[in-house]
VMD Tcl script that builds the backbone (N, CA, C; Angstrom):
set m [mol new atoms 387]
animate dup $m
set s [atomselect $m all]
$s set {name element resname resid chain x y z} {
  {N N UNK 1 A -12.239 18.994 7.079}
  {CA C UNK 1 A -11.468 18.403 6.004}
  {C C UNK 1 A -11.970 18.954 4.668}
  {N N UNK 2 A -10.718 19.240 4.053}
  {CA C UNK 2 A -11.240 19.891 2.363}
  {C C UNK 2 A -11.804 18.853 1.662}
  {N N UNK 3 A -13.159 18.801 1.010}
  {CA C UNK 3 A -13.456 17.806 -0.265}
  {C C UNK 3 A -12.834 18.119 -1.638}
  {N N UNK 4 A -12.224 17.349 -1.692}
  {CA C UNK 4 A -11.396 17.434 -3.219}
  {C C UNK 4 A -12.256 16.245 -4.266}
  {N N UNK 5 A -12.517 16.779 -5.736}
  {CA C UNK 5 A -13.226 16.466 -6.768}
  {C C UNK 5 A -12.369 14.993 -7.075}
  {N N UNK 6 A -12.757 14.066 -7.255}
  {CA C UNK 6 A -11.777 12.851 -8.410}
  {C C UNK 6 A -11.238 13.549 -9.782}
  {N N UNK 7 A -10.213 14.489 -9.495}
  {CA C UNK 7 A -9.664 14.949 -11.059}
  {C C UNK 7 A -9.699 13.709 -11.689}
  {N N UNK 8 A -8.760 13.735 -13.091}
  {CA C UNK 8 A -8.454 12.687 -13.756}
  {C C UNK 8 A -7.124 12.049 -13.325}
  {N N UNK 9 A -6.772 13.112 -13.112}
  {CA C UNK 9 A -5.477 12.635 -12.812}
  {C C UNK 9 A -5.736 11.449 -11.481}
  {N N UNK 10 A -6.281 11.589 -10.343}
  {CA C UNK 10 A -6.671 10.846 -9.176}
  {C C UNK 10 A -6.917 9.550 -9.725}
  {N N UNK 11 A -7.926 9.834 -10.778}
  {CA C UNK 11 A -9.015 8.801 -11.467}
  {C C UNK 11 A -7.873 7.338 -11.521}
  {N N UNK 12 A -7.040 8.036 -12.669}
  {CA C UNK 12 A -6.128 7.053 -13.798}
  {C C UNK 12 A -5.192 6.788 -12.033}
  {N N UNK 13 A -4.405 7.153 -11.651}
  {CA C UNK 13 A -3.465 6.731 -10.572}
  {C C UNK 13 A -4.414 5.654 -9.447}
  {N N UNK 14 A -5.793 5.999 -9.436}
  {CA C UNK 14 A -6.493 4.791 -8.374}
  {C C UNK 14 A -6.534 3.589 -9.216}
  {N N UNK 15 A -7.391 3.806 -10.629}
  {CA C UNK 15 A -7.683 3.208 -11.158}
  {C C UNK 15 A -6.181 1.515 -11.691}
  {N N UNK 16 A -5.396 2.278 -11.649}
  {CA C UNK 16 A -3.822 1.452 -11.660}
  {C C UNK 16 A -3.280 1.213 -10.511}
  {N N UNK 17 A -3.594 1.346 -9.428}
  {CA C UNK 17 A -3.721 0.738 -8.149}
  {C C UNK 17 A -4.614 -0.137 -8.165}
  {N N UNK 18 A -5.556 0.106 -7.977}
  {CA C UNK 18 A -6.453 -0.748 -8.038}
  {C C UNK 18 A -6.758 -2.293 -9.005}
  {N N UNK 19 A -5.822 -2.007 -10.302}
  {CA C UNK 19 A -5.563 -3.122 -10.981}
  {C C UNK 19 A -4.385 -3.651 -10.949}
  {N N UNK 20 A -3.762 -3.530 -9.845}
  {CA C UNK 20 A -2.466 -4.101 -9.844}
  {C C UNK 20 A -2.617 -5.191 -7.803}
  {N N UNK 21 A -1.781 -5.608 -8.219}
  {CA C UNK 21 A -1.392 -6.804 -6.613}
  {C C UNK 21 A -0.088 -6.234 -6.508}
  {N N UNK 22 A 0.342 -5.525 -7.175}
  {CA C UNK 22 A 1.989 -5.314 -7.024}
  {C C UNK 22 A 2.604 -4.614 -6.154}
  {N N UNK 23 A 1.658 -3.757 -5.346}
  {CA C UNK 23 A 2.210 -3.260 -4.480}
  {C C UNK 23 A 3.396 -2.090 -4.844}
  {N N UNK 24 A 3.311 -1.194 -6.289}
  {CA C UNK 24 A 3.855 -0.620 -6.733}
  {C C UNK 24 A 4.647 0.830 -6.604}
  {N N UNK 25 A 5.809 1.317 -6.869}
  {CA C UNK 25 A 6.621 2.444 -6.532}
  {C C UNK 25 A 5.565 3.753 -7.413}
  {N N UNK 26 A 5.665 4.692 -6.277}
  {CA C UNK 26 A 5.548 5.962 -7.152}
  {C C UNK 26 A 6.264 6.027 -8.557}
  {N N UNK 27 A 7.526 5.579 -8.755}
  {CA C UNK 27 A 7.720 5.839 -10.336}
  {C C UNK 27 A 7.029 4.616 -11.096}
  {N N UNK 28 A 6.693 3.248 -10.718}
  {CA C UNK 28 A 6.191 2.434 -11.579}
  {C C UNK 28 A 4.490 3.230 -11.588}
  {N N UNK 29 A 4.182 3.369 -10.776}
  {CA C UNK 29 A 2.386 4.065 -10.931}
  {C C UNK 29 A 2.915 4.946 -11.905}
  {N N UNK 30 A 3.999 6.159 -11.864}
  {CA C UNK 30 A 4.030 7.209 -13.182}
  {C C UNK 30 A 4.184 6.790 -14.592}
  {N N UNK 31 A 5.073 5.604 -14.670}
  {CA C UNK 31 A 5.109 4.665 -15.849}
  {C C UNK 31 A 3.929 4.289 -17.072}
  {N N UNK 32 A 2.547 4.011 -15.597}
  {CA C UNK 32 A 1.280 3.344 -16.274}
  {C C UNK 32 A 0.533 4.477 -16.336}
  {N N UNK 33 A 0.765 5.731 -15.465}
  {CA C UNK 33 A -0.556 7.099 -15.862}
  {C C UNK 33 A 0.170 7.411 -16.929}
  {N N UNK 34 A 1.330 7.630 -17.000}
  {CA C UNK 34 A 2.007 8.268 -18.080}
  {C C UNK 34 A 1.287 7.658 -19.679}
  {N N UNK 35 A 1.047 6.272 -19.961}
  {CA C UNK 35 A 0.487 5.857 -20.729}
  {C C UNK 35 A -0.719 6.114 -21.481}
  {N N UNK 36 A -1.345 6.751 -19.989}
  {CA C UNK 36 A -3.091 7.450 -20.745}
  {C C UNK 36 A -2.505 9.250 -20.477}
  {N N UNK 37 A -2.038 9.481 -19.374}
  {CA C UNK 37 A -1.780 11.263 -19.226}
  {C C UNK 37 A -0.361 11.432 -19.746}
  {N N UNK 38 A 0.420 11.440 -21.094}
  {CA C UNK 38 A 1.596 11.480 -21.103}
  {C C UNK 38 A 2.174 12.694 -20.863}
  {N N UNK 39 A 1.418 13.912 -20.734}
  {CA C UNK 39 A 2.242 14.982 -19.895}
  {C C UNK 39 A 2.153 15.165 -18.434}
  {N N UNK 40 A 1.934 14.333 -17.942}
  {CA C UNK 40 A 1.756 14.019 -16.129}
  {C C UNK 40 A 2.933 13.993 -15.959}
  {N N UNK 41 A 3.765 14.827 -14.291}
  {CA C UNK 41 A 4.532 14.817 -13.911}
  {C C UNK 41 A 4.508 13.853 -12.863}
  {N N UNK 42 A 6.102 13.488 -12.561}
  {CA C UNK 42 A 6.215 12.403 -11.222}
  {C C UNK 42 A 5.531 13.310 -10.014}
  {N N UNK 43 A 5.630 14.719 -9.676}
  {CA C UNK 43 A 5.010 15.188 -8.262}
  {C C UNK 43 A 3.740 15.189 -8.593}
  {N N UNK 44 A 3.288 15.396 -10.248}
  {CA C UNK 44 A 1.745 15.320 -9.823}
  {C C UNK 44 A 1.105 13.846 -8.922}
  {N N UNK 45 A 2.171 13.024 -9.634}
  {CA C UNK 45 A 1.768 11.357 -8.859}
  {C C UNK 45 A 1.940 11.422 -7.487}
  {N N UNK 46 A 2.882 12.138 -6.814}
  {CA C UNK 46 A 3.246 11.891 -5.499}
  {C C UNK 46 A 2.482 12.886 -4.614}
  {N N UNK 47 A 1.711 14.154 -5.679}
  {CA C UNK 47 A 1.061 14.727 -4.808}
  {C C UNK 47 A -0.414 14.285 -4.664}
  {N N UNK 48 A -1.016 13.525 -5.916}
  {CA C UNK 48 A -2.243 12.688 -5.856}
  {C C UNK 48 A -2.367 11.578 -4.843}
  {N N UNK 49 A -0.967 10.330 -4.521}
  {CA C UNK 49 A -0.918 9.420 -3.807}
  {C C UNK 49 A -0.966 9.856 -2.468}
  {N N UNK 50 A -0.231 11.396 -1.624}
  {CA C UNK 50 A -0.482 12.010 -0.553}
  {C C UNK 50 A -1.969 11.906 -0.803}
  {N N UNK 51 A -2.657 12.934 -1.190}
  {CA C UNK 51 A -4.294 13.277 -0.913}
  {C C UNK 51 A -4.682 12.237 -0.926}
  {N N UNK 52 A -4.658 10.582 -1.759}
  {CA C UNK 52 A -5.500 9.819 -1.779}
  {C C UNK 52 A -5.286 9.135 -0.546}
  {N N UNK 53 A -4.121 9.042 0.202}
  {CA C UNK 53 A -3.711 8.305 1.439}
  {C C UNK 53 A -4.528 8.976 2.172}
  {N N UNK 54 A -4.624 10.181 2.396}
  {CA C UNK 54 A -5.351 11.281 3.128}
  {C C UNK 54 A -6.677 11.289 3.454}
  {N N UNK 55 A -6.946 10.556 2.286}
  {CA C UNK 55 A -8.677 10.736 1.976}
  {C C UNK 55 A -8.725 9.348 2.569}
  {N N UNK 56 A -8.078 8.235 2.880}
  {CA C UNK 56 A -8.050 6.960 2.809}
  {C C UNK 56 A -8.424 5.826 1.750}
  {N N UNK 57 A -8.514 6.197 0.801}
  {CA C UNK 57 A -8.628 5.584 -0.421}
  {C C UNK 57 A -7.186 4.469 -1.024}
  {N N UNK 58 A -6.326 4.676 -0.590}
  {CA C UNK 58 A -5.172 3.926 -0.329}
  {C C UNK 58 A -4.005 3.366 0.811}
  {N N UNK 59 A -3.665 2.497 0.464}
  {CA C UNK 59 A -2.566 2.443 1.778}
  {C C UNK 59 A -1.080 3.006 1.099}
  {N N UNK 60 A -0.117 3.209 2.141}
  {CA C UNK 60 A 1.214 3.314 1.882}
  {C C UNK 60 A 1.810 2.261 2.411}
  {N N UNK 61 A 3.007 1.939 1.906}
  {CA C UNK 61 A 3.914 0.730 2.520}
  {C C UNK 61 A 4.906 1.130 2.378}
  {N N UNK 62 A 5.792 1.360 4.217}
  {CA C UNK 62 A 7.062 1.107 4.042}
  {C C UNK 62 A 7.913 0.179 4.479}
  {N N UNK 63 A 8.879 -0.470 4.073}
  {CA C UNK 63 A 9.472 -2.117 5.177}
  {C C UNK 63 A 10.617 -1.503 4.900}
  {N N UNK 64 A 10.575 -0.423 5.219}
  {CA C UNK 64 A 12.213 -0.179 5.517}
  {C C UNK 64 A 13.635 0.583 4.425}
  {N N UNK 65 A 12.643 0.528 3.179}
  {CA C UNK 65 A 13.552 0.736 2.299}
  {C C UNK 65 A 13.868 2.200 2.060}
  {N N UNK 66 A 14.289 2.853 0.857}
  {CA C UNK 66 A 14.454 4.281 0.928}
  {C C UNK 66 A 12.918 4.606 0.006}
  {N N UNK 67 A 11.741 3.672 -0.493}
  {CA C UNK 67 A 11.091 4.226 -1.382}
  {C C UNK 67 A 9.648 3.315 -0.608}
  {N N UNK 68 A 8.599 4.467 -1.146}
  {CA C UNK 68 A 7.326 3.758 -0.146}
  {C C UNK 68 A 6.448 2.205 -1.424}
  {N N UNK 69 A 5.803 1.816 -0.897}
  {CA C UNK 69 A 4.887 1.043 -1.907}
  {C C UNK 69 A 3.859 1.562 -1.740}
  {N N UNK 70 A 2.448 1.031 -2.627}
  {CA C UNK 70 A 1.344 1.666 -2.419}
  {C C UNK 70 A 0.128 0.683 -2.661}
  {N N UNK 71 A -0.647 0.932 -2.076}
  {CA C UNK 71 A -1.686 -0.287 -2.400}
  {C C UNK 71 A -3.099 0.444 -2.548}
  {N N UNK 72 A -3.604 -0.062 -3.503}
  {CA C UNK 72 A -5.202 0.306 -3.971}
  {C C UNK 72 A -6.226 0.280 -2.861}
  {N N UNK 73 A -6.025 -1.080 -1.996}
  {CA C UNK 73 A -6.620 -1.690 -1.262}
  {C C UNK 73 A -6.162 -0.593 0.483}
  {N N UNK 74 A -7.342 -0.399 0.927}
  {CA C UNK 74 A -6.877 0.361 2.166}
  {C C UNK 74 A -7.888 -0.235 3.200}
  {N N UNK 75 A -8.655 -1.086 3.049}
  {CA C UNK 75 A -8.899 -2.038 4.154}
  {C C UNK 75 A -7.419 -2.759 4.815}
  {N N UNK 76 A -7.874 -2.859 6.334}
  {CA C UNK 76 A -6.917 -3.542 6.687}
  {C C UNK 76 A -6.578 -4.865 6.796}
  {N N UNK 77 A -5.484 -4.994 5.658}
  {CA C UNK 77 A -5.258 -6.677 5.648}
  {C C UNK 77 A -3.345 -6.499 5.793}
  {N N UNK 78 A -2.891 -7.585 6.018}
  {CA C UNK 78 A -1.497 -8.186 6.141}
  {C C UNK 78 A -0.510 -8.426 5.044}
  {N N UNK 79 A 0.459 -8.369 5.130}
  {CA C UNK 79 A 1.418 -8.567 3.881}
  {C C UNK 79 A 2.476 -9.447 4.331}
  {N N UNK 80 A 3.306 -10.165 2.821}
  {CA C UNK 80 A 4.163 -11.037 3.069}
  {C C UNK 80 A 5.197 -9.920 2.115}
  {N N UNK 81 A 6.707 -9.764 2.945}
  {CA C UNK 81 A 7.406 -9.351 2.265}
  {C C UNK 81 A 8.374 -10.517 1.727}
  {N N UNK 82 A 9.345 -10.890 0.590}
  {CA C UNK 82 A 9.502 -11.738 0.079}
  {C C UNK 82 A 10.766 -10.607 0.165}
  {N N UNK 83 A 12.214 -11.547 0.944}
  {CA C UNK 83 A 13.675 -11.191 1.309}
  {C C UNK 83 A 14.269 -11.419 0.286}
  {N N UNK 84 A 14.358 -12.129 -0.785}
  {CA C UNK 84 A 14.587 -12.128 -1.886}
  {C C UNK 84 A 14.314 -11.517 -2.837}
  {N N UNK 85 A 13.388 -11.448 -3.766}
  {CA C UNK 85 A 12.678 -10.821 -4.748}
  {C C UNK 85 A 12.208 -9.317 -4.623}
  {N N UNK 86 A 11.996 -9.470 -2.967}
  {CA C UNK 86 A 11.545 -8.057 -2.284}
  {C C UNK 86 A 10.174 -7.785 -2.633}
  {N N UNK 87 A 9.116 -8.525 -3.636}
  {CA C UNK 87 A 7.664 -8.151 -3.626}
  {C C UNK 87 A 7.181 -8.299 -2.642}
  {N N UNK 88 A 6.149 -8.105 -2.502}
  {CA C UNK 88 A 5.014 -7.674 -1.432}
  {C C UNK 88 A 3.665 -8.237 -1.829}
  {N N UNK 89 A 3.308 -9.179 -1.118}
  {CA C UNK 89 A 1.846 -9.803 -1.515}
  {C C UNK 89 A 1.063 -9.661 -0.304}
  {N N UNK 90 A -0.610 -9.819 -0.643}
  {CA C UNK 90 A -1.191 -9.627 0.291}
  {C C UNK 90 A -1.680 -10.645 1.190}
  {N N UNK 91 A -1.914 -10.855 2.298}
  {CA C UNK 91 A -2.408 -12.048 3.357}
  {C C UNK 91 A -3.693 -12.234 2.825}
  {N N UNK 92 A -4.266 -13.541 2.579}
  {CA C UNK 92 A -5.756 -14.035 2.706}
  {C C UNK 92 A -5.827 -14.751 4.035}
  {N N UNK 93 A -5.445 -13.732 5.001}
  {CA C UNK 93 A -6.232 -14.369 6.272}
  {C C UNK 93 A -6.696 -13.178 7.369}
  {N N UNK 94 A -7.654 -13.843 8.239}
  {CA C UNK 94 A -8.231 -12.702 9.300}
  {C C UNK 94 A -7.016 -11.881 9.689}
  {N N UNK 95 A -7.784 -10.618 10.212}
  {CA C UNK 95 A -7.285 -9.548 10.801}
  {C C UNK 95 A -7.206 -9.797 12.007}
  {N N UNK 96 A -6.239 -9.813 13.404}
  {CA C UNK 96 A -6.336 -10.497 14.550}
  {C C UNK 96 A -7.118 -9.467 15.315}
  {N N UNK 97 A -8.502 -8.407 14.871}
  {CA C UNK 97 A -8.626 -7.356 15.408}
  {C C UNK 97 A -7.998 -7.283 17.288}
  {N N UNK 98 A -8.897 -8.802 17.857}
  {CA C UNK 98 A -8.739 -9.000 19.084}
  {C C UNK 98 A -7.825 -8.311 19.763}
  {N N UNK 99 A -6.419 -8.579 19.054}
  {CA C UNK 99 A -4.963 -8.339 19.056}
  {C C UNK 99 A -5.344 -6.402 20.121}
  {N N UNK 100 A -5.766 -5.932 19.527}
  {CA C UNK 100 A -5.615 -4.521 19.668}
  {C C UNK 100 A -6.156 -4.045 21.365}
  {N N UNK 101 A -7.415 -4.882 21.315}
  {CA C UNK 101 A -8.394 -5.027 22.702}
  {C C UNK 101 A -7.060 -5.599 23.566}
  {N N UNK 102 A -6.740 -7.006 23.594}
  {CA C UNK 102 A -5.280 -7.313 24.341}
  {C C UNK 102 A -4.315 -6.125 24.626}
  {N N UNK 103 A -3.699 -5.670 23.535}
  {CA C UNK 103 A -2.707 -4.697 24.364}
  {C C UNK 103 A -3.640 -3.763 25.142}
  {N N UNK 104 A -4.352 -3.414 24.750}
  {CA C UNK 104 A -4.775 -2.104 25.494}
  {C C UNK 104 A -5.138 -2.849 27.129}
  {N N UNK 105 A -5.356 -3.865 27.077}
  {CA C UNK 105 A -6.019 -4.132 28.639}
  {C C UNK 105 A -5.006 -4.851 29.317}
  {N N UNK 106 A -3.548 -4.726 28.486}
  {CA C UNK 106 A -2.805 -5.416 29.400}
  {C C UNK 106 A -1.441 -4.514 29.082}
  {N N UNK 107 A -1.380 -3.059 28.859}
  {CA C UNK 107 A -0.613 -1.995 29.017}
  {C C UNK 107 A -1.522 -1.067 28.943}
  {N N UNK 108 A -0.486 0.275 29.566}
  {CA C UNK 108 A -1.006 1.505 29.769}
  {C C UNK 108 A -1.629 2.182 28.087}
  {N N UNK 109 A -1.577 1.599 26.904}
  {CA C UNK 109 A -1.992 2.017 25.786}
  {C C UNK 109 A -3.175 1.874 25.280}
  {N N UNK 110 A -4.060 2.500 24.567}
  {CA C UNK 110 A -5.238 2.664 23.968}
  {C C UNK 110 A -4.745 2.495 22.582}
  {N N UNK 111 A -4.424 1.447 22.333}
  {CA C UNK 111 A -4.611 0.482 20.689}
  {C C UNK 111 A -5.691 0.656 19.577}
  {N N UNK 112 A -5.591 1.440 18.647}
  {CA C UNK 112 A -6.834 1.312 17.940}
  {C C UNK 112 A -6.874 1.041 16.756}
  {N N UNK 113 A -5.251 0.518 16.346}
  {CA C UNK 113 A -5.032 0.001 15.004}
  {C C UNK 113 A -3.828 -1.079 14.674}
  {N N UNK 114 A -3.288 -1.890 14.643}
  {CA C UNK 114 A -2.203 -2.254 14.991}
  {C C UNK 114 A -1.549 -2.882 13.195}
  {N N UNK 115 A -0.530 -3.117 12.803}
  {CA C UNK 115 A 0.212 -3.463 11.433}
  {C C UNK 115 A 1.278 -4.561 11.872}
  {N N UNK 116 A 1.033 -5.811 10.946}
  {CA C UNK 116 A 2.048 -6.594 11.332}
  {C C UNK 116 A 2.665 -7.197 9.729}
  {N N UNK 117 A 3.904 -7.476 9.629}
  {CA C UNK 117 A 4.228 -7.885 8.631}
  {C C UNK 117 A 5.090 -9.081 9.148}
  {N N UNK 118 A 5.237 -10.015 7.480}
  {CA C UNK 118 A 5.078 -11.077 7.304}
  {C C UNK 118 A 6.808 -11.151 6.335}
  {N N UNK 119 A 7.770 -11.581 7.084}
  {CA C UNK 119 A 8.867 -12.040 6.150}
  {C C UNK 119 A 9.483 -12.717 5.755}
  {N N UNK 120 A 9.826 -13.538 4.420}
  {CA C UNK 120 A 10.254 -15.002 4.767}
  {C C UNK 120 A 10.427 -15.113 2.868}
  {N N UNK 121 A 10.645 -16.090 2.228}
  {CA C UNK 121 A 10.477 -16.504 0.415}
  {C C UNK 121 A 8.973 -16.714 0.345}
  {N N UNK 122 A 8.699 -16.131 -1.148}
  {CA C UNK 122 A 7.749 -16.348 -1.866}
  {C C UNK 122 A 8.158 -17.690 -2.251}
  {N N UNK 123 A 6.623 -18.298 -2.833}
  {CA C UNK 123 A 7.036 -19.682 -3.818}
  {C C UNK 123 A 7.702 -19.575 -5.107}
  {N N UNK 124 A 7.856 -18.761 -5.547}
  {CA C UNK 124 A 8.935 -18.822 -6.781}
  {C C UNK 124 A 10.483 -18.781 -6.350}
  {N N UNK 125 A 10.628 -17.965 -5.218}
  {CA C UNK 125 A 11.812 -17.910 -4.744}
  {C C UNK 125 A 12.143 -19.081 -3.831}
  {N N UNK 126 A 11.336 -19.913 -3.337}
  {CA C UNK 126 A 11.454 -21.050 -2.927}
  {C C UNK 126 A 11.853 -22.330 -3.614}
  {N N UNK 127 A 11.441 -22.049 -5.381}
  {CA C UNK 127 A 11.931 -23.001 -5.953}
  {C C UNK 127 A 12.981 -22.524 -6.591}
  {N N UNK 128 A 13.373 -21.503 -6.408}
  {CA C UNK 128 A 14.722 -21.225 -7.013}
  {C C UNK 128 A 15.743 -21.870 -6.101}
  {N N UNK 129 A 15.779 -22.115 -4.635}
  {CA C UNK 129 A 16.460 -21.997 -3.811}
  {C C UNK 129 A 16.546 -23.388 -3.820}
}
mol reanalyze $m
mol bondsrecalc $m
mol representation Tube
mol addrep $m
């Protein structure tokens, strides 16, 4: 595997991951680098968010839509997608690792990571409703 340096550019795009819960689009991350790098291009963002996924320094999220999300956080934790509003928040609860040991000993598969999502209203959209 190539070691690649923390340009700046990397820097400012983790660094706004990393301060966000939002679970944010490649163009909203270009929005906030754009603020400190204002001649940064959108592929420089999309080619930094590849390498950093790469490196594992981030997660990607897709539930389906035509555009990915992205998260600072690349430990594995759970998400609630919100059918309404469409944000994306994160689970404060265990990881079912167990889950993974189960399939594997009760199908022909060797499990070594498994992703589950969570869909239903947020509480704001709950009191709208």
């Amino acid at each position: 595997m190539v070691k690649h340096r923390l340009s700046k550019q990397r820097k400012v795009i983790l660094e706004v991951l990393r301060n966000t819960k939002a679970h944010p689009t490649a163009d909203w991350i270009y929005e906030q680098v754009k603020k400190e790098i204002p001649n940064i291009s959108l592929g420089t963002i999309y080619r930094n968010l590849n390498l950093l996924y790469e490196r594992g320094e981030i997660s990607v999220l897709n539930f389906g839509s035509s555009y990915s999300r992205f998260d600072g956080n690349p430990e594995h934790h759970y998400h609630f997608k919100c059918k309404n509003c469409e944000n994306i928040f994160d689970l404060d609860i265990p990881v079912n690792e167990n889950i993974n040991q189960a399939i594997t000993d009760k199908t022909p598969y060797l499990v070594d990571s498994h992703r589950i999502e969570f869909y239903g209203l947020c509480p704001q959209c709950q009191k709208k409703s």
